[in-house]
C-alpha angles and dihedrals in degrees: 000000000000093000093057084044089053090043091053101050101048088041096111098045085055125101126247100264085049093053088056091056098043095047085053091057101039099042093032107039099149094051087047093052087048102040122090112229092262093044088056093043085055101048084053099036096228118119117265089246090059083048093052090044099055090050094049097047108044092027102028091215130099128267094259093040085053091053087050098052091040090051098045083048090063097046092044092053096040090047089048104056091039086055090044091058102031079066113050079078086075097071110032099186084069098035102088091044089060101048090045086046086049097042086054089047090052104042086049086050090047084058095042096054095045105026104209089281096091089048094051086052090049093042092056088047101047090049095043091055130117085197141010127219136196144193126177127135122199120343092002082048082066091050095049093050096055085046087051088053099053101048095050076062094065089050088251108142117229137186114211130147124190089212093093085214097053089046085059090049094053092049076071093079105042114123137182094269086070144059137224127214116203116189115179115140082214097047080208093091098128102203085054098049094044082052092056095039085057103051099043093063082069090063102265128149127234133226115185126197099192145124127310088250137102104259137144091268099047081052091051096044119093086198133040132208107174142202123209106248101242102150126034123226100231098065097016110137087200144343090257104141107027077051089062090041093051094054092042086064095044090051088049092056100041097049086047087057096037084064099048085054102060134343086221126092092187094048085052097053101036088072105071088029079074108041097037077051093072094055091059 
C-alpha cells in the first residue's frame, strides 16, 4: 500500500494535527475504510478540510481514492498470504519445512513486537491472583483451554466456560483480587469484549493476547500481549499461525510462573506423579 508507505515515512516532519490524522489511518485501517470524511473529522476532532488537505498532500490523491487504495491493500495482502499458504500443500516434501520456518518467524516476531517487559508484568499478576478468568470463543476458546490447563498445574484456580453466554455471566463475579485473561486474535469478538467489560467494572484487571492492531479489547486491556497480524481475519483459512503465536505466549508465561513456584523440577513434577498414581 504505497500511500500508507508515504504516510509512514514523512510522519515525523509532519505537524501535530497531521500526525492525528496519520496515526487514525494508520492504527485504525478498517474504521477508516469504513468512515465518511465528516465521521472521521468527528472521531479526531480536526475539520474534514484539514483532513482533504493532508491526503492530498502526503498521498496526492483524494479522500475516497485513498480509501480505495488503502481497502484493496488489505484484501491484496490478506488474498496473498492465504494463497501462499493454500499452496505449500502442492508439494508435501516442502510443506513441513514451510509451516516450522513460519512458526520460528512468528514466535521471533511475537518477541519483537512485546520485548519480555509485558511478560514479567503478566507473570506477577497471574501469580498474584485470587482467580483467574478467561474468555475466549472458537479457536481463541482452544487456546484458552490449554492455558487453563496449565495453569490448574501450577494449583492457580481459574473460572472459564466454553457456553459464550455463560462466560458473560461469570464475568459477574470477578473482583480486584483477580485477574482476567482475554484472548481474541481479533481483539472485535463481542462476547469477549462485553465479559470483560463486565468484569472490569469490579475492579479486575485485564490482560489481552491479541493481534498487533488497534481494536475494542486491546482498548479494554491494562496489559498487552500481542500477536503480529499475519493473517487477517477476513480471508484467513485458518488461524494457523496466530494459533502458533498465541501458544507461544501461554508456554512463556507458564513456564515464568512454573518457576516462581519451585526451583525444582523434580519437586514439581513429583507432585502429580503421586496424585495421577492413584487412578491407575
Amino acid at each position: 500500500m504505497q500511500s500508507l508507505r508515504l504516510i509512514e515515512r514523512n510522519y515525523d516532519m509532519m505537524t501535530d494535527t497531521e500526525k492525528v490524522i496519520a496515526n487514525y489511518i494508520l492504527k485504525d485501517t478498517d474504521k477508516f475504510v469504513k468512515a465518511n470524511i465528516h465521521e472521521m473529522a468527528k472521531t479526531i476532532n480536526v475539520s474534514s478540510t484539514s483532513i482533504s488537505r493532508f491526503v492530498r498532500k502526503y498521498c496526492n490523491l483524494s479522500f475516497a481514492e485513498l480509501k480505495i487504495e488503502v481497502a484493496s491493500g488489505i484484501n491484496n495482502d490478506a488474498y496473498d498470504n492465504a494463497n501462499k499458504i493454500f499452496n505449500w500443500a502442492d508439494s508435501f516434501n516442502e510443506m513441513p519445512n514451510n509451516i516450522i520456518s513460519s512458526i520460528s518467524k512468528t514466535c521471533k516476531d511475537v518477541m519483537g513486537v512485546n520485548g519480555i517487559r509485558p511478560f514479567k508484568q503478566a507473570i506477577e499478576w497471574i501469580n498474584a491472583a485470587n482467580t483467574v478468568f478467561f474468555f475466549g470463543v472458537g479457536a481463541s476458546g482452544i487456546v484458552v483451554m490449554d492455558f487453563m490447563q496449565k495453569l490448574i498445574r501450577l494449583e492457580k484456580r481459574c473460572v472459564y466456560s466454553i457456553d459464550s453466554n455463560f462466560g458473560v455471566l461469570n464475568s459477574r463475579i470477578a473482583t480486584k483480587e483477580d485477574i482476567i485473561i482475554a484472548i481474541s486474535f481479533s481483539g472485535k469478538t463481542k462476547e469477549v469484549n462485553l465479559a470483560v467489560k463486565e468484569a472490569k467494572k469490579n475492579g479486575a484487571k485485564c490482560i489481552a493476547i491479541t493481534r498487533n492492531f488497534k481494536s475494542e479489547l486491546e482498548a479494554l486491556a491494562d496489559l498487552k500481549l500481542l500477536v503480529p497480524s499475519t493473517e487477517l481475519n477476513a480471508t484467513r483459512l485458518a488461524p494457523i499461525f496466530s494459533r502458533y503465536g498465541q501458544l507461544f505466549i501461554v508456554d512463556i508465561l507458564f513456564l515464568g510462573l512454573a518457576k516462581q513456584k519451585t526451583d525444582s523440577i523434580d519437586e514439581f513434577m513429583d507432585q502429580y506423579d503421586n496424585l495421577l498414581s492413584k487412578l491407575k
